[in-house]
C-alpha positions in Angstrom: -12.0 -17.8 3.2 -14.6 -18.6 0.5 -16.0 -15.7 -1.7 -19.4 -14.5 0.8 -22.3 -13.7 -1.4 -24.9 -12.7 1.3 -23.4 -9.4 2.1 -26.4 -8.1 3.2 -26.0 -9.4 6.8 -22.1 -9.0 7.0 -20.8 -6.0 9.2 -19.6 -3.0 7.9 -16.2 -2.9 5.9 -13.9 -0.2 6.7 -11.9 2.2 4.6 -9.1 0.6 5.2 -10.3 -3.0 4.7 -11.8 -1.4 1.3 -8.8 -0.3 0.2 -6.7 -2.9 0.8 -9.7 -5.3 -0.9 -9.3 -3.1 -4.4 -4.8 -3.0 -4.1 -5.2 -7.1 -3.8 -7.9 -7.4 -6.9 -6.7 -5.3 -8.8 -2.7 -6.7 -8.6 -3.6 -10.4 -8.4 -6.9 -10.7 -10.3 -6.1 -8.2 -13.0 -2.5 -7.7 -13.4 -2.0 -4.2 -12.9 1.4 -2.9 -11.8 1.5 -1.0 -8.5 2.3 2.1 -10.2 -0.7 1.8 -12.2 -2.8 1.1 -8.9 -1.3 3.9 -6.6 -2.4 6.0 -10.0 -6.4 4.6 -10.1 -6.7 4.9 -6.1 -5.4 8.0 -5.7 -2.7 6.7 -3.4 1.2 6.3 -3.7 3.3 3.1 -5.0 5.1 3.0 -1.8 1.4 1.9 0.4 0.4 0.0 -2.7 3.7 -2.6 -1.9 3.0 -2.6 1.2 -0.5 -3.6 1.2 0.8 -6.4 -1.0 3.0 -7.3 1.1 0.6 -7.3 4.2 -1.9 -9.7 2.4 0.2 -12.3 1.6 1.4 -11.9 5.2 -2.3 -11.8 6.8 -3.7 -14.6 5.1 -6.3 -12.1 3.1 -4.9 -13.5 -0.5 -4.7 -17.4 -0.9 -5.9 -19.3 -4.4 -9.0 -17.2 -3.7 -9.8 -13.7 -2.3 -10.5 -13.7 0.7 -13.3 -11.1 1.4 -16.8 -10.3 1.6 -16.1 -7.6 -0.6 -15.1 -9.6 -3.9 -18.0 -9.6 -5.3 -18.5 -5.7 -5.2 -14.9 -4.9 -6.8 -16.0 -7.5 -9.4 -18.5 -5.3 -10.1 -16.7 -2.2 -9.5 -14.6 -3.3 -12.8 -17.7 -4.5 -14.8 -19.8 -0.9 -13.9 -16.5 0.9 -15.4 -15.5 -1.2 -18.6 -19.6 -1.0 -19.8 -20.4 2.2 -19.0 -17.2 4.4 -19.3 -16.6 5.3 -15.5 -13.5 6.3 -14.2 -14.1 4.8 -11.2 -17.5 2.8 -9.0 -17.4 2.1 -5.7 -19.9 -0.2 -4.8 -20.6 -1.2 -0.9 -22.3 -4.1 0.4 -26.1 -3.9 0.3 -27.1 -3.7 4.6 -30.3 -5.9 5.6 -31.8 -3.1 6.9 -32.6 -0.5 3.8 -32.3 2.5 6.0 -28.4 2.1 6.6 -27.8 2.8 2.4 -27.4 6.7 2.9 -25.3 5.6 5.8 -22.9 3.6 4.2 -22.7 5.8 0.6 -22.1 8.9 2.7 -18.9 7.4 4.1 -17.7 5.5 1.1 -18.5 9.5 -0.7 -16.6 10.9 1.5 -13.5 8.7 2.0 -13.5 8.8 -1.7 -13.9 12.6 -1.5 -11.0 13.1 0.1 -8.6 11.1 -1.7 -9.7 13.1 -4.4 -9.0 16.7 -2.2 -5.7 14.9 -1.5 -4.7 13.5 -4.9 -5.0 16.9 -6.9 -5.3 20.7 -7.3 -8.8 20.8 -6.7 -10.0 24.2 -6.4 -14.0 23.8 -6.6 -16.3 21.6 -4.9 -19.8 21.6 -5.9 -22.6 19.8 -4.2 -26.1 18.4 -4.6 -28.6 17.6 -2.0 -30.0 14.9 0.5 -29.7 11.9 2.5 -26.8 10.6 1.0 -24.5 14.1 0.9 -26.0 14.8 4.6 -24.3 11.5 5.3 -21.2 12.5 3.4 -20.6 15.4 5.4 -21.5 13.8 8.5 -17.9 11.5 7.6 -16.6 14.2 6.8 -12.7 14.2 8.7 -12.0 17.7 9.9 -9.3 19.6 7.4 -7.9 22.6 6.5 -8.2 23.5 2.8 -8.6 27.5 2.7 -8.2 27.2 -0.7 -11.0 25.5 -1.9 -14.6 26.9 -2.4 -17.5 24.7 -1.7 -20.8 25.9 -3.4 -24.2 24.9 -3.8 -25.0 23.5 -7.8 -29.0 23.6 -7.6 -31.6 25.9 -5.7 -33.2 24.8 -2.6 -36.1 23.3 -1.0 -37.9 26.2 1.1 -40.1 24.0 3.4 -37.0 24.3 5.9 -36.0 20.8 6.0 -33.0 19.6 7.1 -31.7 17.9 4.2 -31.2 21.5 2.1 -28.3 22.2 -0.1 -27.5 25.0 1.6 -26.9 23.3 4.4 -24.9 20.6 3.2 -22.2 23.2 1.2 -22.2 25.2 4.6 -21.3 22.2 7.0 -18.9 20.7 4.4 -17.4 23.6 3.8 -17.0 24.0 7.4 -15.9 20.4 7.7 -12.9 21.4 5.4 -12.4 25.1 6.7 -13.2 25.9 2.9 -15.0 29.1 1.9 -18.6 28.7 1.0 -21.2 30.0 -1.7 -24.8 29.2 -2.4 -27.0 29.4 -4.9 -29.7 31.2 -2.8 -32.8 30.5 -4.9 -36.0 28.1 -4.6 -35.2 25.0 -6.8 -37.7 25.9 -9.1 -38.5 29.5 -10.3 -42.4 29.9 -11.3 -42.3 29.6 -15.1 -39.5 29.1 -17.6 -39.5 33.2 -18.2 -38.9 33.6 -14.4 -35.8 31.5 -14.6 -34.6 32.8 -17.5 -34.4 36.5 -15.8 -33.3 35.0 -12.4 -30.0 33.7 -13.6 -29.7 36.3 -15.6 -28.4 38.8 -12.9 -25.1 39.5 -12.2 -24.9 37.2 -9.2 -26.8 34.1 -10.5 -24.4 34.3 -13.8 -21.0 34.8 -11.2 -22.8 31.6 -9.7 -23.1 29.6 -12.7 -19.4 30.2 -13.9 -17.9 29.0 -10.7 -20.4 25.8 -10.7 -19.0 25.4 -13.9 -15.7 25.8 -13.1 -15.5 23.1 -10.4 -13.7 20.9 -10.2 -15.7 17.8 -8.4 -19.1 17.7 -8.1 -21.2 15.3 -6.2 -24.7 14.8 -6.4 -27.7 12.2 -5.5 -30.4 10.9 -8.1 -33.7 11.4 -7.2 -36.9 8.7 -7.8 -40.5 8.9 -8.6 -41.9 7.3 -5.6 -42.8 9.2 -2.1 -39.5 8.2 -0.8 -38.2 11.0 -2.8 -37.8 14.2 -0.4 -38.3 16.2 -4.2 -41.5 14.5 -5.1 -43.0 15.1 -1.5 -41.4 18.8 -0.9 -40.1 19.9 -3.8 -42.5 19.6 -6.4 -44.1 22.8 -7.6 -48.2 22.4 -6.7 -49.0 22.4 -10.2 -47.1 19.7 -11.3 -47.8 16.2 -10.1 -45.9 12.8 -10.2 -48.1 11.4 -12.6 -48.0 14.3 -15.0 -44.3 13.5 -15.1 -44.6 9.5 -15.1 -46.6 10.0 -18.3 -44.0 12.6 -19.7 -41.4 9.6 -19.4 -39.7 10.6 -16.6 -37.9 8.0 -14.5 -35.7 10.2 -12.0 -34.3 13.6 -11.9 -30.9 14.7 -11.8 -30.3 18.6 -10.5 -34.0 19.0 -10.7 -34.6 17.8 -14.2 -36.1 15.2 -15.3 -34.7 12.0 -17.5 -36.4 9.4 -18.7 -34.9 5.7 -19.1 -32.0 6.1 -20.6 -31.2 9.7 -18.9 -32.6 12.2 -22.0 -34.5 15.2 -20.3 -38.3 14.7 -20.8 -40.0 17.5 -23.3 -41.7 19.5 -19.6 -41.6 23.1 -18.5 -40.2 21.6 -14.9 -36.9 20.9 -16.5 -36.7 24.7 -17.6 -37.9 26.0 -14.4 -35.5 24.7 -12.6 -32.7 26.8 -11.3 -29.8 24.4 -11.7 -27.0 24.1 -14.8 -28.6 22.3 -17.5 -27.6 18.7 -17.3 -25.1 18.9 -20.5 -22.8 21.4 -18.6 -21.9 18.2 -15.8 -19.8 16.6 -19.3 -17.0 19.4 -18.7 -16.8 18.6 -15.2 -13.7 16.5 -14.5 -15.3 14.8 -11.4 -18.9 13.7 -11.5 -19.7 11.8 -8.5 -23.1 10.3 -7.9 -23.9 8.8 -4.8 -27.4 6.8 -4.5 -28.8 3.4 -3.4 -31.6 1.6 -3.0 -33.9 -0.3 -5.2 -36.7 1.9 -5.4 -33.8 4.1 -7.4 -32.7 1.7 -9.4 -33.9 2.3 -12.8 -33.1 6.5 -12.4 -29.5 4.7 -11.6 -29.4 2.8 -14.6 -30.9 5.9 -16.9 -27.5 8.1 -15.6 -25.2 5.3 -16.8 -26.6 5.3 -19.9 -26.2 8.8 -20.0 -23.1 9.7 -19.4 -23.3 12.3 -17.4 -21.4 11.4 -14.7 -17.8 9.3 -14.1 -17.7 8.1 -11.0 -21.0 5.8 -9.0 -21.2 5.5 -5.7 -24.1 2.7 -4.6 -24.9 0.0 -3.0 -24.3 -4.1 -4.6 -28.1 -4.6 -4.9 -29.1 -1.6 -6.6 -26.0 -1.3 -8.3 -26.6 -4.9 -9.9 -30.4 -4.0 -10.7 -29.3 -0.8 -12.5 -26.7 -2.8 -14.5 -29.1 -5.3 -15.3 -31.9 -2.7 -16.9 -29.3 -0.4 -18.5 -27.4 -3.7 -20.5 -31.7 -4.8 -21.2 -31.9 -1.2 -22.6 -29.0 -1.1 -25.1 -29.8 -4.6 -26.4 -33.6 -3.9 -26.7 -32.3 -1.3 -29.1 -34.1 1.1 -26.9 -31.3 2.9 -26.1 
């Protein structure tokens, strides 16, 4: 089977067929042993063989791969070698734009729990929106009493569904885990007010144990209307051209970045009631799940950054943020 470019009208892949796409590439196309792949996929040398084994069996590796998915771990491998990831997971992009959240919500969450079930993961920290509400929603049922799930950023207070509190409660119920939110407004009024929120006992018991995770997964937010933050979440004396001409080009926890991912000089970032964006380096798993072009360039500005170590995102986007990230470092604008 020939190498399928057009992946945008191709069904679904599954987790399985994902898996066993990334064991073949990386043993045939790159030479890894099957220690070292059991090691990167969070899986065991004893299924790695026998994936092996089943694709030469099954027809899946000839000369070629055979898979719609070849050219997403090809740029899996490039994402992590340029920008110092430990891992991207990249899904083909669906003809209908809609489906993204869909189909990064269950690659998240697959890859979420091979992480639960690869290590002593005590913390699990979460962001908000379409994406994460899809995460959960793949969530399988399990039974982890010993992990805490908690909120990492304030939330919107229009009600709407897509609310990090609601997402840390339903995956925490998803993995019978306990639960804790960070029950503020995403923004406090004034830099001042935030300063003395998070000052009290229980917003600085909060911020240690957001700090203390040990995974944390998150969106990136836009500066178009598509972005639930720019049309909720936005405090009414701020406007998205006030921040456009402050440089901003997405936001990340509710603070702004500009093109390649430095916070923009505005009293939004120091409003908001969320870690500051340096304290996600000590994190050992930084996951960001987002897709679509519109969120391209906010994509590429959080590679550049470094804030995060693992991408989640669809082929399209993925390329498009690749694209104006490598433009940025040999513009000698970054």
């Amino acid at each position: 089977m020939s190498q399928n470019r057009n992946a945008s009208s191709a069904p679904v892949a599954l987790p399985d067929e994902q898996m066993q796409v990334r064991v073949v590439w990386l043993y045939y196309m790159e030479g890894r042993t099957q220690g070292e792949i059991a090691e990167a996929l969070s899986t065991n040398r004893l299924r790695v063989n026998k994936i092996i084994a089943e694709a030469r069996r099954s027809g899946l590796v000839t000369i070629t791969l055979n898979s719609r998915l070849t050219s997403c771990v090809a740029l899996e491998q490039q994402l992590a070698a340029e920008f110092n990831l430990n891992r991207a997971i990249i899904v083909p992009t669906p003809e209908d734009a809609e489906l993204i959240p869909v189909l990064l919500g269950q690659a998240a969450a697959d890859y979420l729990v091979q992480l639960l079930n690869g290590g002593n993961i005590r913390g699990v920290g979460v962001g908000w929106g379409a994406t994460l509400r899809e995460m959960v929603r793949h969530m399988p049922s399990l039974r982890r009493h010993d992990i805490c799930v908690n909120s990492v950023m304030g939330g919107l207070t229009h009600g709407i569904e897509i609310n990090t509190f609601d997402i840390a409660s339903d995956l925490a119920r998803q993995l019978n885990a306990e639960c804790s939110y960070l029950a503020a407004p995403i923004y406090a009024g004034s830099p001042e007010s935030r300063t003395a929120i998070v000052r009290q006992d229980v917003f600085e018991s909060a911020f240690r144990q957001i700090e203390a995770n040990d995974i944390i997964v998150l969106s990136i937010g836009d500066m178009t209307e598509r972005s639930l933050l720019m049309r909720y979440g936005l405090p009414r004396n701020i406007n998205i051209e006030e921040l456009l001409a402050a440089g901003a080009c997405g936001d990340v926890l509710g603070q702004f970045v500009d093109k390649i991912g430095r916070p923009i000089d505005h009293a939004i970032n120091r409003c908001a009631i969320a870690p500051e964006l340096e304290a996600l380096r000590v994190i050992p798993n930084v996951v960001f799940a987002s897709g679509g072009l519109n969120k391209a360039q906010a994509i590429a500005a959080v590679l550049l950054s470094g804030l995060g170590n693992i991408l989640i995102s669809d082929e399209d986007t993925a390329r498009q943020a690749q694209k104006l990230a490598v433009e940025l470092r040999t513009s000698g604008g970054f």
